[in-house]
OpenMM code with the backbone's topology and positions (N, CA, C; nanometers):
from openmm import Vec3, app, unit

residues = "UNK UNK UNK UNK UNK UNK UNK UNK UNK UNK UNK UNK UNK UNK UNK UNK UNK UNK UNK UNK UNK UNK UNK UNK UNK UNK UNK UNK UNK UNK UNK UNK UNK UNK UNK UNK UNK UNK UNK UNK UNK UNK UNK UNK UNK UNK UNK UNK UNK UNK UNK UNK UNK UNK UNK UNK UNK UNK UNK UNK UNK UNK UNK UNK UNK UNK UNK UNK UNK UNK UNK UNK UNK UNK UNK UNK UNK UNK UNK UNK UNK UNK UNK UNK UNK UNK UNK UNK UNK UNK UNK UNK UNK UNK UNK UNK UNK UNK UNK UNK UNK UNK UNK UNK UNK UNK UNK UNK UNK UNK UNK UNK UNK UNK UNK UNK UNK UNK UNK UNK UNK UNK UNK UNK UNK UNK UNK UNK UNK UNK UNK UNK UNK UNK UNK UNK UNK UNK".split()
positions = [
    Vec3(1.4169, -0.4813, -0.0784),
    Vec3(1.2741, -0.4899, -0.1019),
    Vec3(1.2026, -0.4013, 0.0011),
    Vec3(1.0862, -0.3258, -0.0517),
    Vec3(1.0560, -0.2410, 0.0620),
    Vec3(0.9349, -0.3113, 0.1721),
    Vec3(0.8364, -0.2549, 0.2413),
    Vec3(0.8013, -0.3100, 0.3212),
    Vec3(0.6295, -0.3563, 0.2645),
    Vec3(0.5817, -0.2906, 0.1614),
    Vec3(0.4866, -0.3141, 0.1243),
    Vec3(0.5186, -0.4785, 0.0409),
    Vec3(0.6260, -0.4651, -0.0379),
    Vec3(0.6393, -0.5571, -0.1674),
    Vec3(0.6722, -0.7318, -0.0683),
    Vec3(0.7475, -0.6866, 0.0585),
    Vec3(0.7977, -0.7803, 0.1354),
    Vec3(0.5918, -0.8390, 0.1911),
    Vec3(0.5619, -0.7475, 0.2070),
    Vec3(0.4353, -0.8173, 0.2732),
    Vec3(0.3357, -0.8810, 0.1384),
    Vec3(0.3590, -0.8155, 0.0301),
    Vec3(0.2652, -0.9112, -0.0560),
    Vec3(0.3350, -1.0433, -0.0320),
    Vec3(0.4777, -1.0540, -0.0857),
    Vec3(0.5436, -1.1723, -0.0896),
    Vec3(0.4973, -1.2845, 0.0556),
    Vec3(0.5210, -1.2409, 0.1854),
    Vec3(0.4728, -1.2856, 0.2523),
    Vec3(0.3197, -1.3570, 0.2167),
    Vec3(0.2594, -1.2648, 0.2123),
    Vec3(0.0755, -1.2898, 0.1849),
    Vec3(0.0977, -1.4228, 0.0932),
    Vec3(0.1526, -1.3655, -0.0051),
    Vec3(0.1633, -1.5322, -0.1325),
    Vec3(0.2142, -1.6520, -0.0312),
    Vec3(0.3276, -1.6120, -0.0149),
    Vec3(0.3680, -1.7590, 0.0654),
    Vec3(0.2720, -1.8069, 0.1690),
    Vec3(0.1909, -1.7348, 0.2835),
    Vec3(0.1295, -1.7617, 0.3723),
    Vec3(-0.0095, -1.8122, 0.3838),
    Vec3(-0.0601, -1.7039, 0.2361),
    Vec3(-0.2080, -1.7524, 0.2155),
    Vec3(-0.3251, -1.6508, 0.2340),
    Vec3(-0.2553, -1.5281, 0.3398),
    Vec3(-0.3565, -1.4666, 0.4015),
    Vec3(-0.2888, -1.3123, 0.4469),
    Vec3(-0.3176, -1.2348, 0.4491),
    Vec3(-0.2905, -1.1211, 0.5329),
    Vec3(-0.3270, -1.0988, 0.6638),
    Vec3(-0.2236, -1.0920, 0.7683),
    Vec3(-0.2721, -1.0885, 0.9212),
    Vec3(-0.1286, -1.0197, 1.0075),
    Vec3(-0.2125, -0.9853, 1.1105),
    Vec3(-0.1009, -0.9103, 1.2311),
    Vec3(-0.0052, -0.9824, 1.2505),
    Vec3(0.0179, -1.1507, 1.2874),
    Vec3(0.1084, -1.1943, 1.3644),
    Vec3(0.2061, -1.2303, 1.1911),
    Vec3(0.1460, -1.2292, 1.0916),
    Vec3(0.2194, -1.2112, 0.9705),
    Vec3(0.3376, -1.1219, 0.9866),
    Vec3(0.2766, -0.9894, 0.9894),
    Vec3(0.3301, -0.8565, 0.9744),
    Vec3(0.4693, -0.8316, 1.0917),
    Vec3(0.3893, -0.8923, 1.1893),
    Vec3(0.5367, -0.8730, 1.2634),
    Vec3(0.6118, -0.9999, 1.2556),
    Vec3(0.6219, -1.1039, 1.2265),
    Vec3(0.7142, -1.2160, 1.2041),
    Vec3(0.7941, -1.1369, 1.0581),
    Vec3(0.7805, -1.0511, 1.0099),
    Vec3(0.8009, -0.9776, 0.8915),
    Vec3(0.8960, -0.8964, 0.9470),
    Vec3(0.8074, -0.7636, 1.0570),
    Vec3(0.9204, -0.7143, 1.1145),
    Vec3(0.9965, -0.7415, 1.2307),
    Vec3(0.9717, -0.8476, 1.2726),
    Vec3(1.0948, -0.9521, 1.4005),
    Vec3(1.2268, -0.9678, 1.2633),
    Vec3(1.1698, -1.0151, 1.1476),
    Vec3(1.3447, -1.0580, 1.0727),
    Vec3(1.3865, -0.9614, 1.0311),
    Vec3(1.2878, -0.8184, 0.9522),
    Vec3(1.4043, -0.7029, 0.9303),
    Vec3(1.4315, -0.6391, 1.0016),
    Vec3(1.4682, -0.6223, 1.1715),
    Vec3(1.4771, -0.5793, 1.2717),
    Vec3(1.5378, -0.6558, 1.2940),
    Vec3(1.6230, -0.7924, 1.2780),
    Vec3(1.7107, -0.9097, 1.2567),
    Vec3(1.8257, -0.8337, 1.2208),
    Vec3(1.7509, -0.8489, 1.0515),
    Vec3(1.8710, -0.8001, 0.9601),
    Vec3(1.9428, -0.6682, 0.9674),
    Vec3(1.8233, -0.5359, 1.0242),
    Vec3(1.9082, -0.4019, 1.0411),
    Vec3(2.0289, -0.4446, 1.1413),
    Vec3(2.0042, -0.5366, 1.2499),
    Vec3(2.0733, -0.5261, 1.3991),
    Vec3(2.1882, -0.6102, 1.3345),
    Vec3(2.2009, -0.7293, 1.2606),
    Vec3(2.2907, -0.8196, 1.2748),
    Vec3(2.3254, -0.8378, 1.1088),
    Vec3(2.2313, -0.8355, 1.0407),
    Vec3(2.2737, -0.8815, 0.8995),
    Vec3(2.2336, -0.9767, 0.8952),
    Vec3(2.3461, -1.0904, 0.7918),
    Vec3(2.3577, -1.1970, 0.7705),
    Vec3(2.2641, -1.2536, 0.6548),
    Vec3(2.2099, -1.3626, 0.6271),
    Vec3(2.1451, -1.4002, 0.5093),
    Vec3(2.0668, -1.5318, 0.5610),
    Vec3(2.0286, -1.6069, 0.4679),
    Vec3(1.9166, -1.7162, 0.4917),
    Vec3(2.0135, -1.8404, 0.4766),
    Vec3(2.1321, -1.8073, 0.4978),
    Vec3(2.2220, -1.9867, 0.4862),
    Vec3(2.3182, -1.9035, 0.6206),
    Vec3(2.3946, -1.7997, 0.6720),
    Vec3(2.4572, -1.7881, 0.7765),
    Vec3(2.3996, -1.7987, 0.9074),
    Vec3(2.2793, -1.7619, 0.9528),
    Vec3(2.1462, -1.7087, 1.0266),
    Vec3(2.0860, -1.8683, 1.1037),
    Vec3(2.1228, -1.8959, 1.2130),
    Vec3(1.9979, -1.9749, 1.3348),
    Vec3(1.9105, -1.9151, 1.3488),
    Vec3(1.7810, -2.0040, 1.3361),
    Vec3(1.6733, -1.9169, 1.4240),
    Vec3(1.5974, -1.9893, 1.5140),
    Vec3(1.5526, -1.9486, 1.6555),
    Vec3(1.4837, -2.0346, 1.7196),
    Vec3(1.3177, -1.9665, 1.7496),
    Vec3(1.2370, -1.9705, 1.6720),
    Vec3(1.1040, -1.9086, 1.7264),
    Vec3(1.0201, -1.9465, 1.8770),
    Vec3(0.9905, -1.8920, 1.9616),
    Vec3(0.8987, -1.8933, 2.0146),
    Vec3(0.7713, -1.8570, 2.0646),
    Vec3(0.7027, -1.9748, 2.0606),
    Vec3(0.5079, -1.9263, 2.0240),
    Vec3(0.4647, -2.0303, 2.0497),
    Vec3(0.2957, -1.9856, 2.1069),
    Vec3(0.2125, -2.0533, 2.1014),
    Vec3(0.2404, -2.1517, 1.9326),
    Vec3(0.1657, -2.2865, 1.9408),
    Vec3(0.1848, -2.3366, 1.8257),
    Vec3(0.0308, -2.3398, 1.7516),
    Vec3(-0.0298, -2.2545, 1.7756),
    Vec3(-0.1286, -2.2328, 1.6892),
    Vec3(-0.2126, -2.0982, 1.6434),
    Vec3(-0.2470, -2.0910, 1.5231),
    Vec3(-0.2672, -1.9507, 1.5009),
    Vec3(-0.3719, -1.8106, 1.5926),
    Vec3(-0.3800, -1.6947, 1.5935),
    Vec3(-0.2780, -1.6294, 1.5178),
    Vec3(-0.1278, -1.6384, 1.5294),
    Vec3(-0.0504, -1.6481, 1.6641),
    Vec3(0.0195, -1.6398, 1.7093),
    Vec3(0.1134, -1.7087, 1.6270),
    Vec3(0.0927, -1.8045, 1.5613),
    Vec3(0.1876, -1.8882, 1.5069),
    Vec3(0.2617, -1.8655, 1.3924),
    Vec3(0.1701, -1.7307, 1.3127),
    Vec3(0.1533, -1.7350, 1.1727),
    Vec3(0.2887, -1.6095, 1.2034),
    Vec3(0.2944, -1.5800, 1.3310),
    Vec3(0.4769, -1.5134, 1.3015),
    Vec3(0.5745, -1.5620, 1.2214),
    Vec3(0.5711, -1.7450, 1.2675),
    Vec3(0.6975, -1.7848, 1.1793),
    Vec3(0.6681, -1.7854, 1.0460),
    Vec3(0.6185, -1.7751, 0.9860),
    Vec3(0.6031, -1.7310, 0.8156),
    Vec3(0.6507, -1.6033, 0.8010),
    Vec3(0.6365, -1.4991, 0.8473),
    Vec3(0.6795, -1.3759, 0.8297),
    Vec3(0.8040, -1.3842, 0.8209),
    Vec3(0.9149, -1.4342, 0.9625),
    Vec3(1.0064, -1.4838, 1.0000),
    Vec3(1.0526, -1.5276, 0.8987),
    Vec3(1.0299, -1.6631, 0.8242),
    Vec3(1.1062, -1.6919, 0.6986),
    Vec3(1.1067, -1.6369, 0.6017),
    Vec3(0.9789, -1.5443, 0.5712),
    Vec3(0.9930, -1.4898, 0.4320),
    Vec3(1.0744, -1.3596, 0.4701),
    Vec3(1.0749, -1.3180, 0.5665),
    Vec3(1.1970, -1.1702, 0.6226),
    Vec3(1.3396, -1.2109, 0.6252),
    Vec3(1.4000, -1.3241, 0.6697),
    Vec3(1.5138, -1.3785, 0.6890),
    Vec3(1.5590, -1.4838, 0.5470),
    Vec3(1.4716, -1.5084, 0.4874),
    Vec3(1.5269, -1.6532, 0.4022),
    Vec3(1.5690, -1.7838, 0.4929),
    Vec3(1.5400, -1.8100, 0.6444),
    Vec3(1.5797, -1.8902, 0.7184),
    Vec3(1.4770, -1.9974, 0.6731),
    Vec3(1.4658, -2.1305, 0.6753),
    Vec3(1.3511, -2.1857, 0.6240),
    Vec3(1.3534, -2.3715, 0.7108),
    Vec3(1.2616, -2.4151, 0.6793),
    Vec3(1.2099, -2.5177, 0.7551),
    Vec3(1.3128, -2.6135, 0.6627),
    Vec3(1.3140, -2.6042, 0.5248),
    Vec3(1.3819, -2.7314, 0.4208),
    Vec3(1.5419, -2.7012, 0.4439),
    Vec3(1.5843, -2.5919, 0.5007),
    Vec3(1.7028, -2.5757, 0.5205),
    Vec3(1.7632, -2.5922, 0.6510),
    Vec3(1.6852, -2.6453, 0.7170),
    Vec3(1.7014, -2.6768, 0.8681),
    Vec3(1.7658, -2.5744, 0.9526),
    Vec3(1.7541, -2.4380, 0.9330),
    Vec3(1.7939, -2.3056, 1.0265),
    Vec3(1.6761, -2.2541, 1.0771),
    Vec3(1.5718, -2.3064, 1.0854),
    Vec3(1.4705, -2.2072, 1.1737),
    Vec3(1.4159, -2.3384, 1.2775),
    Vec3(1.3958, -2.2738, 1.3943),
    Vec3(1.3327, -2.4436, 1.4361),
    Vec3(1.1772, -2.3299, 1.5505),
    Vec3(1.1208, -2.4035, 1.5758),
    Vec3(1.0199, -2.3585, 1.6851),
    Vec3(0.9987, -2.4308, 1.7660),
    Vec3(0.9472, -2.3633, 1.9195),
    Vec3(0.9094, -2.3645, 2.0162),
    Vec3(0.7997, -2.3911, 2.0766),
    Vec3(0.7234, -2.4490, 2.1179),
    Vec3(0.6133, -2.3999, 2.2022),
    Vec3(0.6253, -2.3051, 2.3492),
    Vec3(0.5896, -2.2174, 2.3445),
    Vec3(0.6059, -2.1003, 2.4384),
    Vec3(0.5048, -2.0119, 2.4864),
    Vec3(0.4345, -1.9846, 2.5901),
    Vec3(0.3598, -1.8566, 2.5880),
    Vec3(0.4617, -1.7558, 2.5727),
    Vec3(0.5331, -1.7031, 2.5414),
    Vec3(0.6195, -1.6298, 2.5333),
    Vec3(0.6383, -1.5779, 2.3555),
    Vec3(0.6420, -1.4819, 2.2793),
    Vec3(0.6514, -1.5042, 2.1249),
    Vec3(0.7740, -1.3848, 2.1323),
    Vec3(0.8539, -1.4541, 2.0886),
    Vec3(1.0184, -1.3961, 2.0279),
    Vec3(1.0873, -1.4819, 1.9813),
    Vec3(1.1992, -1.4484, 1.8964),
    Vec3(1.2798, -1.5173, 1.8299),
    Vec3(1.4429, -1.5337, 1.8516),
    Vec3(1.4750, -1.5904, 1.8871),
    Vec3(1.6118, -1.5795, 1.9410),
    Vec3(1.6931, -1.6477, 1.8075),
    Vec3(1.8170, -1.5442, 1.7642),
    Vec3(1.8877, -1.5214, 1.5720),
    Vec3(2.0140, -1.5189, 1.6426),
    Vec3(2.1297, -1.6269, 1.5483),
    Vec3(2.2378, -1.6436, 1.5576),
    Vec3(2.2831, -1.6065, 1.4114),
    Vec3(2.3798, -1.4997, 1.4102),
    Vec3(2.4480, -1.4544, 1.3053),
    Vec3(2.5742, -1.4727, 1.3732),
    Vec3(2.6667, -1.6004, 1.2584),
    Vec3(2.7924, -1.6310, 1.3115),
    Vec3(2.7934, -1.6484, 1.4323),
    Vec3(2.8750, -1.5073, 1.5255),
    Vec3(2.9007, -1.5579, 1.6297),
    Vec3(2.8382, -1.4327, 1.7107),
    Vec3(2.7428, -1.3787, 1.6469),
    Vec3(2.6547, -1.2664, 1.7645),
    Vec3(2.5036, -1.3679, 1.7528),
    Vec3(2.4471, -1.2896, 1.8534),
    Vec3(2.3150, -1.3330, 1.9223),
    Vec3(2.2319, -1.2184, 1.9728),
    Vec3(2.1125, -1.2521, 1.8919),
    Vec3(2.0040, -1.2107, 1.9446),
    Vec3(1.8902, -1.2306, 2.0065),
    Vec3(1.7883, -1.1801, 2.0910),
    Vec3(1.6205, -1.2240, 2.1796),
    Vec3(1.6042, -1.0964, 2.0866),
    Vec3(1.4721, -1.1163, 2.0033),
    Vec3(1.3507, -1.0066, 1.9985),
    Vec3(1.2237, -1.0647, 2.0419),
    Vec3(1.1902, -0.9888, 2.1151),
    Vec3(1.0562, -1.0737, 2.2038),
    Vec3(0.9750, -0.9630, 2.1633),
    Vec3(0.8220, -0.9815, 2.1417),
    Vec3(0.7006, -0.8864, 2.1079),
    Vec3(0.6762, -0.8544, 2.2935),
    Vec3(0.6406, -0.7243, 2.2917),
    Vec3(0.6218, -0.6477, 2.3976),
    Vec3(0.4754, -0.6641, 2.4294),
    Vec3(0.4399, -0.7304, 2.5569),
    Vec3(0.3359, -0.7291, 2.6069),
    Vec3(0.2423, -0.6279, 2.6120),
    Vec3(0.2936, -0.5102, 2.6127),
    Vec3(0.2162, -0.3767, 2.5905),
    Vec3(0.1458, -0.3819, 2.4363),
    Vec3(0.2292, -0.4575, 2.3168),
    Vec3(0.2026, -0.4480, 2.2057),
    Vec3(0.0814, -0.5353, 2.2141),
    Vec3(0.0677, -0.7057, 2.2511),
    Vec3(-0.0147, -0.7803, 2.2178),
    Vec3(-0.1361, -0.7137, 2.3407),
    Vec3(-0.1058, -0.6514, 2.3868),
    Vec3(-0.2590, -0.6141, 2.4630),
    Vec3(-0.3152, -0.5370, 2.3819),
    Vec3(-0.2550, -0.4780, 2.2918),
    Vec3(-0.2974, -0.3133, 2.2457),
    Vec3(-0.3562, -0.3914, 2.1125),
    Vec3(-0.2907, -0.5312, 2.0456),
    Vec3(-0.3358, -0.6025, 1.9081),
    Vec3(-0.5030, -0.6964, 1.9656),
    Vec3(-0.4390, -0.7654, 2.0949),
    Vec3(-0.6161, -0.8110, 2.1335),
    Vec3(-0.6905, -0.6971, 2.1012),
    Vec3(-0.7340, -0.6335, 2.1656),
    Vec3(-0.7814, -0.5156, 2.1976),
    Vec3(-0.8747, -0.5060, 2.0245),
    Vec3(-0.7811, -0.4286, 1.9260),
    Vec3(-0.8312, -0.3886, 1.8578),
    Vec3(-0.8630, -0.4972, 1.7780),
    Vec3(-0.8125, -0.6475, 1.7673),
    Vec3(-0.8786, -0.7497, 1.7289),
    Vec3(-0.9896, -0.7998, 1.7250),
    Vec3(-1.0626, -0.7770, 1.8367),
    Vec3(-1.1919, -0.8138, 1.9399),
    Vec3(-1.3171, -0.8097, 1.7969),
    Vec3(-1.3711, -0.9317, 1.7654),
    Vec3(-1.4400, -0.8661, 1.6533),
    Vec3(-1.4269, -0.9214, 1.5452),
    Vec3(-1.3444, -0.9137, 1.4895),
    Vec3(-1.2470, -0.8863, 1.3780),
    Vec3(-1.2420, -1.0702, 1.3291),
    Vec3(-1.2500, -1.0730, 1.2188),
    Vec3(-1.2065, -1.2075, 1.1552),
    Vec3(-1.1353, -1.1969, 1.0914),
    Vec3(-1.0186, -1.2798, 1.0246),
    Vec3(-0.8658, -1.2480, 0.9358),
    Vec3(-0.9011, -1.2038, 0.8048),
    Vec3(-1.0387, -1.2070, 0.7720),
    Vec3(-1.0331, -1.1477, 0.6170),
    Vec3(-1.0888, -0.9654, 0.6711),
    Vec3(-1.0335, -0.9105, 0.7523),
    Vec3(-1.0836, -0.8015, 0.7957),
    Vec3(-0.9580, -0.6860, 0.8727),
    Vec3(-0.8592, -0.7894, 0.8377),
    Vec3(-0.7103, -0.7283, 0.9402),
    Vec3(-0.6270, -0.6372, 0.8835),
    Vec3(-0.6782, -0.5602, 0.7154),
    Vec3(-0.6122, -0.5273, 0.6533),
    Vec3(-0.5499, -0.3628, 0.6914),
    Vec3(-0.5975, -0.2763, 0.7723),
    Vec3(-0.6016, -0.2036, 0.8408),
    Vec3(-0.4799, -0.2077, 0.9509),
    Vec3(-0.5101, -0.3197, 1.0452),
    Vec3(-0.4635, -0.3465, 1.1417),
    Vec3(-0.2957, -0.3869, 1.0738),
    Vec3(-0.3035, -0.4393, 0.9553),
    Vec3(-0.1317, -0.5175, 0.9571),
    Vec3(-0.1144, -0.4044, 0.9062),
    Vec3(-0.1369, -0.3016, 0.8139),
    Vec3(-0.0368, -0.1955, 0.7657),
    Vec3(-0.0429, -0.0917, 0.8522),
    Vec3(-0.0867, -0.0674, 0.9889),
    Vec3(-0.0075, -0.0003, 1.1224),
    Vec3(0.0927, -0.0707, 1.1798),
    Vec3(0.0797, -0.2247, 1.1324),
    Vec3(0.2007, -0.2991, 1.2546),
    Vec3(0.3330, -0.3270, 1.1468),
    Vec3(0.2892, -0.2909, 1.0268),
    Vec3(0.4300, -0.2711, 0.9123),
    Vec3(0.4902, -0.1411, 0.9304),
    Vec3(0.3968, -0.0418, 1.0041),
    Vec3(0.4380, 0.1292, 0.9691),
    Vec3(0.4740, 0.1816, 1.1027),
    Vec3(0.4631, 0.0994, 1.2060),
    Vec3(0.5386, 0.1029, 1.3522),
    Vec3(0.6561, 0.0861, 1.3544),
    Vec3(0.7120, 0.1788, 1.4757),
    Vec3(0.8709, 0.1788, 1.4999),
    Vec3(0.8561, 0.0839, 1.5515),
    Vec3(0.9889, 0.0083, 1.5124),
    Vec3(1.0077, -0.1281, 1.5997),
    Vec3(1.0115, -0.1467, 1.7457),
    Vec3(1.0674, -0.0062, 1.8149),
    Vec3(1.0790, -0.0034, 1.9675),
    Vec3(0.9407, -0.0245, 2.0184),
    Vec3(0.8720, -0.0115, 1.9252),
    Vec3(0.7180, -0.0162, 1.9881),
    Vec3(0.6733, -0.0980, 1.9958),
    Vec3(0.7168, -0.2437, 1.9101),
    Vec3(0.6274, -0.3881, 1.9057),
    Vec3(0.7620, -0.4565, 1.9859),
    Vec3(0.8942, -0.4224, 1.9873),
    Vec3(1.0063, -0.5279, 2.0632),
    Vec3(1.0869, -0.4563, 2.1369),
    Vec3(1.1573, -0.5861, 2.2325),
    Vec3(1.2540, -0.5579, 2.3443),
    Vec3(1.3515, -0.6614, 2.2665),
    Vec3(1.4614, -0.5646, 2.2350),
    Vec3(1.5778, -0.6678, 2.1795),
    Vec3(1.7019, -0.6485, 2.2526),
    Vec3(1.7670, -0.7430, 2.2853),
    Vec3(1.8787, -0.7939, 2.3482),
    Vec3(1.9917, -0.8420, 2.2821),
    Vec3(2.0969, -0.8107, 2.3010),
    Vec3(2.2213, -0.8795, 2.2391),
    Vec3(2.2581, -0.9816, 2.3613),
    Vec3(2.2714, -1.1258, 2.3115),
    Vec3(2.2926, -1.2219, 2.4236),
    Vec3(2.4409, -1.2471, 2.3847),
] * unit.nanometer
topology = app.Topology()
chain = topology.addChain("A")
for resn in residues:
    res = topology.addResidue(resn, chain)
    for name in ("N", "CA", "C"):
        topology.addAtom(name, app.Element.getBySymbol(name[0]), res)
């Protein structure tokens, strides 16, 4: 699925179009390029603030991975910290959003109400990933 069709799908499931959408979108296919796996092999542990925007990553997250709340493989965190730490079999991953990134998303947020972000999420779908994460093999 490409990256536009993945974000409508998202939007349906979520309700809304927004930044912390878009990258909980690309935190799981930045999952899947690194590790693979599917929505029944795949742990996931999110961490985030537990309220929006910040929160609305883990939706992206499930609709990118197939990991899901009724299937008991995704679980969350409360964290100032927002990354996702993905168990495929027996590899491991941290993708954590880069502080450089969420300064640069305040920033151009400032203003802005969620029926207005439409701009803003299709730069953070059309970004290299090195640019929004620091990923680790644990």
């Amino acid at each position: 699925m490409d990256k536009k069709a993945l974000l409508a799908k998202a939007v349906d499931y979520h309700g809304h179009i927004g930044v912390f959408l878009a990258v909980g979108l690309r935190m799981g296919l930045l999952l899947r390029e690194t590790l693979g796996g599917d929505g029944f092999n795949t742990q996931t542990l999110i961490k985030t603030d537990l309220k929006p925007p910040r929160s609305c990553l883990i939706d992206g997250v499930q609709v990118a991975t197939g990991c899901t709340l009724g299937k008991m493989n995704i679980r969350v965190e409360e964290s100032s910290d927002l990354m996702g730490v993905f168990t495929v079999e027996e590899q491991k991953v941290e993708i954590e959003v880069k502080k450089s990134f969420l300064e640069t998303m305040k920033e151009k947020m400032v203003g802005r109400d969620r029926h207005h972000l439409d701009d803003l999420t299709e730069e953070v779908m059309n970004m290299e990933a090195e640019d929004i994460f620091e990923l680790r093999k644990i």
